[in-house]
C-alpha positions in Angstrom: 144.8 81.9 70.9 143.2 80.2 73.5 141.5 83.4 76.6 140.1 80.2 79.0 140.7 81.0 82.6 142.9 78.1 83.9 141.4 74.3 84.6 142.3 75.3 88.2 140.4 78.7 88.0 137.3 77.0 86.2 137.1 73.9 89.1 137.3 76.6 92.1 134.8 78.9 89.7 132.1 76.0 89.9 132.8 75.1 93.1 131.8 79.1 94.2 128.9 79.3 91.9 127.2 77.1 93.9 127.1 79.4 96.5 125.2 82.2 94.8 123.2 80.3 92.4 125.8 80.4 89.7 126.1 77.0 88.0 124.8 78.2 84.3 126.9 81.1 84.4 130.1 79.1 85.9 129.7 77.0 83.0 129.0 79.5 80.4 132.1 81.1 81.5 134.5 78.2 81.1 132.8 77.5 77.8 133.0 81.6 76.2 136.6 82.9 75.1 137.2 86.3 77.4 138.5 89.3 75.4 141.8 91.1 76.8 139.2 93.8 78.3 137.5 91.0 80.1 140.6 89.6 81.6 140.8 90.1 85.6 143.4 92.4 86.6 145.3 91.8 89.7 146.0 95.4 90.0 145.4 99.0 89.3 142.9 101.5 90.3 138.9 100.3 90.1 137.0 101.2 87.7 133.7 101.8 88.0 130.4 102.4 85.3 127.7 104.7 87.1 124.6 105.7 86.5 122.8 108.3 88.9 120.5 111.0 88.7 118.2 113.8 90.8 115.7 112.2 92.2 111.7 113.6 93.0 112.2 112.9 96.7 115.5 113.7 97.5 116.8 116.1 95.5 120.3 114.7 95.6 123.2 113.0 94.0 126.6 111.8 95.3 127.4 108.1 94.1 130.2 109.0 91.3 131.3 111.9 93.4 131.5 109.5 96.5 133.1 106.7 94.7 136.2 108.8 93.0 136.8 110.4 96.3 137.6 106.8 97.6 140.3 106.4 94.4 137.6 105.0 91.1 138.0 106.0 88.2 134.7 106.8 87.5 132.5 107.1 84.1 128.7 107.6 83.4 127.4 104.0 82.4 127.0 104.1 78.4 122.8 102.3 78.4 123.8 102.1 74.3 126.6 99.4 75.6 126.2 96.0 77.2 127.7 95.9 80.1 130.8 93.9 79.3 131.4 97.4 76.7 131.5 99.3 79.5 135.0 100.2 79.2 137.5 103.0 80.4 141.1 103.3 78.7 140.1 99.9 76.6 139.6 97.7 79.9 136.6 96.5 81.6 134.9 98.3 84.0 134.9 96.6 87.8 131.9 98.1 89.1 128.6 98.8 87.9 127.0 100.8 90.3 123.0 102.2 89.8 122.8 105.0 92.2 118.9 105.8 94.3 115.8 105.9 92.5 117.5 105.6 88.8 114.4 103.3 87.9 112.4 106.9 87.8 114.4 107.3 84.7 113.5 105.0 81.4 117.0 104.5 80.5 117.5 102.0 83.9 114.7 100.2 83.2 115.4 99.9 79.8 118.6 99.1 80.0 118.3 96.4 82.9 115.7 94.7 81.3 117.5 94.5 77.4 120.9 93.7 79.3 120.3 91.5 82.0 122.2 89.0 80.5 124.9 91.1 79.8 124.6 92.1 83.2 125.2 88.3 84.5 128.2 87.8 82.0 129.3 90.6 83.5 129.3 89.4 87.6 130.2 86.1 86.7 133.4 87.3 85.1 134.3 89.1 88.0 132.4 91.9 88.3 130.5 93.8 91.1 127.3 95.3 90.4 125.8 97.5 93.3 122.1 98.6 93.5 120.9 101.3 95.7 117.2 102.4 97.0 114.6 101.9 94.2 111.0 103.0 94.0 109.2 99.8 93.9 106.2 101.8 91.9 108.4 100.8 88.6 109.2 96.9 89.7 109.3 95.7 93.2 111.8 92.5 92.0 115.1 93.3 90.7 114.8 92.0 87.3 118.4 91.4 86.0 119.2 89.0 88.7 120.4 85.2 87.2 117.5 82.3 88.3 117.5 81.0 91.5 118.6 84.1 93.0 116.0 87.3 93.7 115.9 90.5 95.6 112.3 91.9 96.4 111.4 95.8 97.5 107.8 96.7 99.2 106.8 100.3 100.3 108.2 100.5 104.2 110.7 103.4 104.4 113.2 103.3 107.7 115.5 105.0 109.4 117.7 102.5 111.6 120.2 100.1 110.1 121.8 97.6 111.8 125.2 95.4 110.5 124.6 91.7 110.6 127.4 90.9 109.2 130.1 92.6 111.3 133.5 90.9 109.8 132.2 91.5 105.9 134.5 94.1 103.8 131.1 96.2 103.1 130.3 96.3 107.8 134.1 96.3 109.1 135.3 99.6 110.0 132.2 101.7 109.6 131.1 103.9 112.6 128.4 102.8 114.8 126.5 104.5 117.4 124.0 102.4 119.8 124.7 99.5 117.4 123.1 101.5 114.4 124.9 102.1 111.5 124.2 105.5 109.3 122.7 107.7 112.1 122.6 110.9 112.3 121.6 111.5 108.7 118.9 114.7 107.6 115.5 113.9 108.1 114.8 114.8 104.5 116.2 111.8 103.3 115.2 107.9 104.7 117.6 105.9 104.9 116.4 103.3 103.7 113.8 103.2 101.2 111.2 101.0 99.7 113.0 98.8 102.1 113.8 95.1 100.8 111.5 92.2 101.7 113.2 89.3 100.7 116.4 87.7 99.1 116.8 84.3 97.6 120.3 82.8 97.6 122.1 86.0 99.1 123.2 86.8 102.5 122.2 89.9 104.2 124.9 92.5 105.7 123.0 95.1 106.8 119.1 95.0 108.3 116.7 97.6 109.3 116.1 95.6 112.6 118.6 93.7 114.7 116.3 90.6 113.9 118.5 90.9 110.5 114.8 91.2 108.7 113.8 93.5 106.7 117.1 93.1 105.1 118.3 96.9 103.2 122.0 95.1 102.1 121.6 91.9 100.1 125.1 90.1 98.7 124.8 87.7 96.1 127.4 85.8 94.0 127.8 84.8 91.0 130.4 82.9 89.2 133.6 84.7 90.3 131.5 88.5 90.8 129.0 89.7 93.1 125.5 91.0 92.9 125.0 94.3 95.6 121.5 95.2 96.0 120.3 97.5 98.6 117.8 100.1 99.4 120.1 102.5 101.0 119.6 106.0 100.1 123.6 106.8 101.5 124.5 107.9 98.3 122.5 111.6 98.8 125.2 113.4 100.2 124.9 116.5 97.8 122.1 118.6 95.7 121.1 118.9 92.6 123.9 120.9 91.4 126.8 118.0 92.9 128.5 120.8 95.4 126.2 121.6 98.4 126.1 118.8 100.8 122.6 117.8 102.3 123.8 115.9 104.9 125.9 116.6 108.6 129.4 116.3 108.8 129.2 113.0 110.3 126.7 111.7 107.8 128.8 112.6 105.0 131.8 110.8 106.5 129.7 107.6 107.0 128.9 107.7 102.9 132.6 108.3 102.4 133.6 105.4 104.6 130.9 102.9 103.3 132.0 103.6 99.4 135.5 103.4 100.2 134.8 99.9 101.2 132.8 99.1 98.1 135.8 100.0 96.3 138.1 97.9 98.7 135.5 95.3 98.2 135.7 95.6 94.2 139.4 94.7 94.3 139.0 91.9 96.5 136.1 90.2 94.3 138.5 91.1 91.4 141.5 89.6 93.0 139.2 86.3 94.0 140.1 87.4 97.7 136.6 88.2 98.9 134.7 86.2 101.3 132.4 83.4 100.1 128.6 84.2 100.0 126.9 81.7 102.6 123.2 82.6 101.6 120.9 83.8 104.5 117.6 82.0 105.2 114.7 83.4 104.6 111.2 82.7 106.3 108.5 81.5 103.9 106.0 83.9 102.9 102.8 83.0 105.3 99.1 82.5 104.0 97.0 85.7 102.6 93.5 85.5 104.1 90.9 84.0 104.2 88.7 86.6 102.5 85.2 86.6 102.6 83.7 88.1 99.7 80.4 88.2 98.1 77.5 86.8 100.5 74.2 86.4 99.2 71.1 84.8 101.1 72.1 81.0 99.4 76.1 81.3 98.6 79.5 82.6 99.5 82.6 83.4 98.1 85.5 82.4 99.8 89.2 83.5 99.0 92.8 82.4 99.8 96.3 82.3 99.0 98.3 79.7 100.7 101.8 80.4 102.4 105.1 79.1 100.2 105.3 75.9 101.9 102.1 75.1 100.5 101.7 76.5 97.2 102.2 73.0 95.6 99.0 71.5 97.0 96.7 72.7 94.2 93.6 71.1 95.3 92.0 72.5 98.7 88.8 72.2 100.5 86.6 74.5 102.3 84.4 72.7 105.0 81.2 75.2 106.3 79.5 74.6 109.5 76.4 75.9 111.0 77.0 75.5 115.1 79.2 72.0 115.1 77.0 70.2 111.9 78.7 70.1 108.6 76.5 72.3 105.8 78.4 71.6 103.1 81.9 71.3 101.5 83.3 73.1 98.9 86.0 72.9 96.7 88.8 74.7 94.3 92.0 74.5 92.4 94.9 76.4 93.1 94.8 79.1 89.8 98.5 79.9 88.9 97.2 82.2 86.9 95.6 84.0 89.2 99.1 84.5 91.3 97.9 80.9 93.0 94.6 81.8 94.8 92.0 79.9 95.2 88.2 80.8 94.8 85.6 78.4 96.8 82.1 78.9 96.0 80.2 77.9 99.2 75.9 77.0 97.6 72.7 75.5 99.8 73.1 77.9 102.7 69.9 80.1 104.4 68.9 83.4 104.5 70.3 85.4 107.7 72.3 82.3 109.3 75.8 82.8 110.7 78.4 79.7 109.7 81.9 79.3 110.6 84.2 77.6 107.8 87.7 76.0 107.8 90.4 75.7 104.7 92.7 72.9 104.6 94.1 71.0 101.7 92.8 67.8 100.2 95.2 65.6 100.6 98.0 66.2 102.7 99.6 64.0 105.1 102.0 66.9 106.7 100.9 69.3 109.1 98.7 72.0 108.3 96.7 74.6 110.6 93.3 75.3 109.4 92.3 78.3 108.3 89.4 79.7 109.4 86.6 82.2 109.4 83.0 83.3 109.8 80.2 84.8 107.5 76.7 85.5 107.7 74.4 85.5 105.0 71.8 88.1 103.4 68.8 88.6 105.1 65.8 87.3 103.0 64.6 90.0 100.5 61.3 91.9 101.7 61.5 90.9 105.2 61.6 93.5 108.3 65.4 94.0 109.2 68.3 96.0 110.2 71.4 95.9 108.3 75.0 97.4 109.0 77.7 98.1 106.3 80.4 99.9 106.4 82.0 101.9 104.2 85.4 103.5 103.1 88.3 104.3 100.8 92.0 105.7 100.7 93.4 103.1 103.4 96.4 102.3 104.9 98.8 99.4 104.1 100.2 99.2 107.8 98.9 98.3 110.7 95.6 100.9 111.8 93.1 100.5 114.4 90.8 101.6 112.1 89.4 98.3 111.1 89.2 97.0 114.4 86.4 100.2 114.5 84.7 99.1 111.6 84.2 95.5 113.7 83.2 97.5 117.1 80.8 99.8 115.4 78.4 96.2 114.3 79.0 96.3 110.6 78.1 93.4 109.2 79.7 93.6 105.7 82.6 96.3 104.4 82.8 98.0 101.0 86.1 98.9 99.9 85.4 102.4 97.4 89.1 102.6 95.9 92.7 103.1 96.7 92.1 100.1 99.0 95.0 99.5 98.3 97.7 101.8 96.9 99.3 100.8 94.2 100.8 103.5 91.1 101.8 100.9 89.0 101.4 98.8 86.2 103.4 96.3 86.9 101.6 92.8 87.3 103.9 91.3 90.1 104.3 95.4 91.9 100.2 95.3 91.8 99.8 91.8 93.5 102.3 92.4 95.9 100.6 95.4 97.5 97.2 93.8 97.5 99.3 91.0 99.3 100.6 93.4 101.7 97.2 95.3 102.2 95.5 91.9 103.1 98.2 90.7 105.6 97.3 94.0 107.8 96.5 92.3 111.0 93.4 94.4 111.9 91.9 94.3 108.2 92.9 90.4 107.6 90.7 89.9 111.1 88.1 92.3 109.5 87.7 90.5 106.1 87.6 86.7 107.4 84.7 87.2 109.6 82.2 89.1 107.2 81.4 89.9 103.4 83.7 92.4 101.8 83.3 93.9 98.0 85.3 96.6 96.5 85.8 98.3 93.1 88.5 100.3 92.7 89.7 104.2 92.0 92.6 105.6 90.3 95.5 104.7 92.4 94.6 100.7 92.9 93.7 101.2 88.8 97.7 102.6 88.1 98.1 105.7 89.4 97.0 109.1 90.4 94.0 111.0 87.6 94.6 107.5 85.4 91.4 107.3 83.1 90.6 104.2 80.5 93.9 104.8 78.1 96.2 103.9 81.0 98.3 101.1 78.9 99.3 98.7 81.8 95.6 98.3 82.7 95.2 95.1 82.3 97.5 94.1 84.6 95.6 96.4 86.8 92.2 94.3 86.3 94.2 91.0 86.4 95.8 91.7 90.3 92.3 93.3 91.0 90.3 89.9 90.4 93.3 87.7 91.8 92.8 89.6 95.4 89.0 89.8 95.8 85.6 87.3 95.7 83.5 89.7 93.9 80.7 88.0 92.4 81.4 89.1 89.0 84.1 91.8 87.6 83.2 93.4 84.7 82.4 91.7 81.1 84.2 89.2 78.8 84.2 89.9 75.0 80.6 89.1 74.4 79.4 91.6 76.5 78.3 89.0 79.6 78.9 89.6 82.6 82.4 87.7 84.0 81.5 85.6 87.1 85.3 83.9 87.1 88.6 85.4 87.0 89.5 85.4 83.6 90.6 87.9 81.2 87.9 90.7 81.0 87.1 94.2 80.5 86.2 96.3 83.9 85.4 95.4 87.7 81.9 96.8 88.1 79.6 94.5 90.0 76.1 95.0 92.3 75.1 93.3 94.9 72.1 93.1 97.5 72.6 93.0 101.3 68.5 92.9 102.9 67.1 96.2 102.0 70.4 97.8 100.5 71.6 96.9 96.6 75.0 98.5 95.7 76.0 99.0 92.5 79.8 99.4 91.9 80.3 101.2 89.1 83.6 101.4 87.1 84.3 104.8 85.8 88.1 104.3 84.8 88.3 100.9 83.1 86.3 102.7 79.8 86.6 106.0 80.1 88.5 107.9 77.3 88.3 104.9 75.1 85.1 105.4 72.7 82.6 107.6 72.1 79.8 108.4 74.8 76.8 106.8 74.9 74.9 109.9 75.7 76.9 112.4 73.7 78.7 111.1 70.6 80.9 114.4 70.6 82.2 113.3 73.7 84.8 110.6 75.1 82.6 107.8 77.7 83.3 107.2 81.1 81.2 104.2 81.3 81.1 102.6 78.1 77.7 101.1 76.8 78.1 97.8 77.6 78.2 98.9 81.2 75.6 101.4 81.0 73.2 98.7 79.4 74.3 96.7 82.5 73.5 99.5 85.3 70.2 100.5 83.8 69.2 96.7 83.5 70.0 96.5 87.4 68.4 99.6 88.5 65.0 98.8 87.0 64.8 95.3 88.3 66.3 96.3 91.5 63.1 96.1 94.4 65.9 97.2 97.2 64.1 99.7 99.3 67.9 101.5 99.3 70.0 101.9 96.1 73.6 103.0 96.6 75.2 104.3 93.1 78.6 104.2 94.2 82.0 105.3 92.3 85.8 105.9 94.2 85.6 109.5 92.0 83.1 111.7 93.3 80.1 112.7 91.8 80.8 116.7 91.6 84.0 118.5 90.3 87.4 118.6 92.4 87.8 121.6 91.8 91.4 121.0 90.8 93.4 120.1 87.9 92.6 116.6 87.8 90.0 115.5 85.6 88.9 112.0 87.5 85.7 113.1 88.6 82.0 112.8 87.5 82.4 117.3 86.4 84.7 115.6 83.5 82.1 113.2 82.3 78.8 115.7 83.0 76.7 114.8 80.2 76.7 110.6 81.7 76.2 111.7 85.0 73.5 114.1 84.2 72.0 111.2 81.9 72.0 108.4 84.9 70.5 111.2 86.6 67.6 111.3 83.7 67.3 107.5 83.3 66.7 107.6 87.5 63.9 110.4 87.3 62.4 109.2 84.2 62.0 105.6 85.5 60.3 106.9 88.7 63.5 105.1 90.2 62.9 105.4 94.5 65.5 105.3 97.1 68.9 106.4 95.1 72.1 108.0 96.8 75.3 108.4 96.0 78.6 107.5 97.5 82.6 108.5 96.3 85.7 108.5 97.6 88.8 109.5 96.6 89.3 113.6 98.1 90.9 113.0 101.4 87.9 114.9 102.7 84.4 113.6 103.8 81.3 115.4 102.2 77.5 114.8 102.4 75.6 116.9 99.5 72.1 117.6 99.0 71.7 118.5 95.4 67.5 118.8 95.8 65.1 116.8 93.6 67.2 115.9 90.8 65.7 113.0 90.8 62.3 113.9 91.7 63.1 113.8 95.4 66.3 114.9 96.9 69.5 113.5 95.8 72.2 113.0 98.3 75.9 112.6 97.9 77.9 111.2 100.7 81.7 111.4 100.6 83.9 109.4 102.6 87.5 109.8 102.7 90.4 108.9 104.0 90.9 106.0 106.1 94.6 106.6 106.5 96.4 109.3 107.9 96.3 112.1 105.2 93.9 114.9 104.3 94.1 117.1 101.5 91.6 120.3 102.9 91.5 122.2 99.3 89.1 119.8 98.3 86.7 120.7 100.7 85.8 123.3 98.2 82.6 125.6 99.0 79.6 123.8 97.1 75.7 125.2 97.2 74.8 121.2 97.5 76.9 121.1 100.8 75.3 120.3 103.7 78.0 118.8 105.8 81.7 118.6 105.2 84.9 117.6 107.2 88.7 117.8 106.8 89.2 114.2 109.2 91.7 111.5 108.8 91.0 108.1 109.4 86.6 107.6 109.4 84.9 105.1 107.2 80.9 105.3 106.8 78.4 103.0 108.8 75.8 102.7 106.8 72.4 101.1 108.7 69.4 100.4 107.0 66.4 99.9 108.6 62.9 98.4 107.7 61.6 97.5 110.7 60.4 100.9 111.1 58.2 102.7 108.8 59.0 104.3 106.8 61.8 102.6 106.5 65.4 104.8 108.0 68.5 105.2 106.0 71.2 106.5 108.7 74.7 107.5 107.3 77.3 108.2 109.6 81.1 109.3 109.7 83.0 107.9 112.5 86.7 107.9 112.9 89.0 105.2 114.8 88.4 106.3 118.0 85.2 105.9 117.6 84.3 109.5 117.4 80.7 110.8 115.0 82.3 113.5 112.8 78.8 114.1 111.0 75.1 112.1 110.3 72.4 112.3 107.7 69.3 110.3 108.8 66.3 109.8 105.8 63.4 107.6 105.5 61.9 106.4 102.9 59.8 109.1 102.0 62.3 111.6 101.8 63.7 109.5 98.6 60.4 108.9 96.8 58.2 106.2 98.4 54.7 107.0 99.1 54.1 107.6 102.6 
């Protein structure tokens, strides 16, 4: 018995392949037997394999109920089955269909990861599969798709859709108002979600703009079946309990109409009838950066991630100037490891001296713009000066005005304090993504290649909201962490040494001097949970004692006049149920608070993040002069006011969005100022705490 398709069929099967991507598949096809159930039928009612549930957000359903009103015969998708098994009456299934936010659920990650080759057997011989809205939080590429074709989802949510392809099966017939598709639709539900970014080798139906970018209806083929991926939410139309409809009349109609022509469109790919896929062109992903990181009075670091169209030149230069003379020129390797960044360390500058620097590649005999930017270095140690740093955590990912403030206000340098950016995830390629994303802000990419930036991070840039030290996709974490900054170290290697590359390590904390300011970055998630204490054996650590070794090493040498012991968790207790804050880990705090008093430590504070709320806390001589906590939080948009929870140590507190902390220290007076002040975008003062040096145990 011989189940080949026909010579005929396998010639115009290669010859569509190429289309989508599908030559191995085309090929494996004409090659593998097909079963009676995998024989194409010309006829008959589609069938269709779904898999759907309540989501967190929407609180709806609707894809089987949607797709059997249009005339499928519907079953749930067995995930103990390949997909070829997915079988109703003994015959193969024509539609696999994943309905919104079904990668909330283990079973769809599961089984798209353990069956993606199943699932390409599957399209190849004929087959549609159809993906709707994802949270990109749990992947933000769709994994199952064959090589040389990809689908990619990032955070924006919209609520226009436009058809760009107006003749396609999936566009013709449905309503349009204004030259939107979809309108009309609750509020309660986005229409399209974790909108698509980009898709390799597919063409794009329907867009969120009318510039057909971001796409949010991808078509892909493959072999003699089509890939559907989209991040339409359209499927919602009922709640929980499959009967009440959540959306308007003409909203529900729309849904109807739309999955009536996805089963149409199943018969035609089934039938070999269906249009050909003519793949759209994408635009190549643009440079990330420059970043200026770690400044010191002699040497900078200097980060960047080329654009796609030059991510095979691996060997780059960075050329630093003071006025129009050459200083020096510095150079690096593309790191493929490190998601292809490079990492220039810039040596033989000055104290206090402002240069300019450009990137370009080696050697390159195409055209290339230079990129460029501008640093100045670390005043010189013990000398009279004033320096300005800002200050801030819990930013945006879009656009915000907010650090074009922080550049208005005089800062000379930026410290990110955590959830800069967010990420909840632990997925490697989700994680460097956003960072990606968070960089290419216009107002913070100006921001971060004209002065020194450090960060550390807090729990949502770590993996996700309360994570402590036994998060398991941490490393990941770490390793899209050190890809996206120029820190000058992060953390330790296994010998306990502090990590000055981007290798494989354990924690980000780092210190740093900037004139009369040292910061010390302390990493209270990286170790926590995952040994015993160092200053109570009964208890779990937060910093571990490799760290702690580290901090108290710092501390003493440190001859800063100002010494900012900075965390993203703040230093008190939420006052929630969330146990990421220094109240959970009492007995270290109280300890670094002992090691600072008993070493006759001067000029400590505290800063945190993390609440949504901005707070500056007197907690009285702790220390042996008055120890100050100051808050600052959020840079974006949301406030959470139950954390501004009444506190005896509260001096000044404030329930603002978007305000970051400048930060000016000043020597050239004595005694020497410390001034500490909250300012949103507008440029408004929310709050200020002024102290000298005096006030934090100097003589006088």
């Amino acid at each position: 018995m011989n189940d080949q398709p026909p010579a005929e069929t396998r010639e115009g099967l290669a010859r569509r392949s190429l289309l989508g991507g599908g030559v191995a598949a085309a090929m494996s096809l004409a090659a593998t037997p097909a079963s009676a159930a995998d024989r194409p039928r010309a006829a008959g009612p589609i069938r269709a394999a779904v898999l759907e549930y309540v989501d967190q957000w929407t609180h709806g359903k609707g894809l089987a109920a949607l797709l059997a009103q249009a005339g499928v015969e519907v079953m749930t998708l067995d995930v103990g089955k390949p997909a070829s098994g997915q079988l109703i009456d003994g015959q193969r299934v024509d539609l696999i269909a994943f309905g919104s936010f079904t990668n909330n659920d283990a079973a769809y990650t599961a089984y798209v990861a353990e069956e993606a080759r199943s699932i390409q057997d599957f399209v190849a011989r004929g087959g549609v599969v159809l993906d709707l809205a994802q949270s990109d939080q749990l992947g933000a590429s769709v994994a199952y798709l064959p090589e040389g074709m990809s689908a990619r989802r990032a955070d924006p949510d919209h609520d226009t859709v436009f058809p760009m392809a107006g003749e396609h099966p999936l566009v013709a017939g449905l309503r349009t108002v204004d030259g939107q598709l979809f309108t009309g639709r609750s509020t309660a539900t986005r229409v399209s979600w974790e909108t698509l970014v980009s898709g390799l080798s597919m063409r794009v139906l329907m867009a969120t703009a009318s510039t057909g970018l971001p796409p949010c209806l991808l078509e892909g083929a493959y072999g003699r079946g089509r890939f559907l991926v989209s991040s339409l939410t359209i499927d919602k139309v009922y709640d929980a309990s499959g009967r009440a409809p959540i959306q308007p009349d003409a909203a529900f109609a729309d849904s109807a109409a739309f999955f009536t022509a996805v089963a149409r469109y199943a018969g035609m790919v089934r039938a070999g009838t269906a249009p050909k896929v003519v793949p759209t062109p994408m635009p190549t992903e643009p440079a990330t950066g420059p970043l200026v990181g770690h400044v010191d009075t002699e040497r900078a670091r200097i980060w960047f991630r080329p654009g796609a169209d030059h991510q095979t030149l691996t060997r780059w230069r960075c050329t630093v100037r003071k006025g129009s003379g050459v200083v020096t020129v510095a150079s690096a390797d593309l790191s493929a490891f490190n998601d292809n960044t490079a990492l220039f360390d810039v040596r033989g500058l000055s104290a206090g001296r402002t240069y300019t620097f450009t990137i370009t590649p080696k050697r390159f005999d195409g055209d290339f713009a230079p990129l460029t930017g501008s640093f100045t270095t670390a005043p010189q140690p013990g000398r009279p000066t004033v320096v300005t740093m800002g200050l801030g955590s819990c930013a945006p990912s879009d656009s915000n005005t907010i650090w074009t403030r922080v550049a208005d206000e005089g800062c000379d340098s930026f410290v990110m304090l955590g959830d800069t950016p967010y990420i909840d995830s632990g997925d490697l390629e989700v994680a460097r993504s956003k960072h990606r994303s968070f960089l290419k802000v216009p107002e913070l990419a100006a921001l971060v290649r004209s002065r020194p930036v450090w960060g550390t991070w807090d729990d949502h840039d770590f993996g996700g909201n309360d994570q402590h030290g036994d998060f398991p996709a941490k490393a990941n974490s770490r390793r899209a962490f050190v890809d996206y900054r120029a820190n000058v170290t992060f953390g330790h290697n296994a010998a306990g040494e502090q990590l000055a590359d981007r290798s494989v390590g354990s924690g980000v904390y780092t210190s740093f001097r900037r004139g009369p300011i040292e910061v010390f970055l302390l990493d209270p998630r990286w170790f926590s949970r995952t040994e015993p204490s160092w200053a109570d054996p009964a208890q779990t650590t937060c910093l571990g004692g490799i760290q702690w070794q580290w901090f108290r090493d710092r501390v003493r040498r440190s001859t800063a006049t100002f010494k900012a012991i900075t965390t993203g968790m703040i230093w008190d207790d939420k006052q929630n149920s969330e146990k990421d804050d220094w109240a959970t880990y009492s007995y270290e705090r109280e300890a670094i608070f002992d090691f600072i008093k008993t070493e006759k430590v001067p000029g400590c504070f505290l800063l945190s993040g993390d609440i949504h709320v901005s707070r500056a806390l007197n907690y009285g001589p702790r220390v042996g002069y008055d120890l100050w906590q100051y808050v600052v939080s959020p840079m974006h948009g949301s406030t959470i006011p139950s954390l501004n929870d009444p506190n005896p140590a509260l001096v000044h507190s404030a329930v603002e969005p978007y305000v970051f902390l400048k930060l000016v220290a000043d020597t050239t007076v004595s005694p020497a100022t410390l001034t500490a002040t909250w300012i949103n975008r507008d440029g408004r003062r929310i709050f200020e705490v002024r102290r000298t040096s005096t006030d934090m145990g100097y003589l006088s």
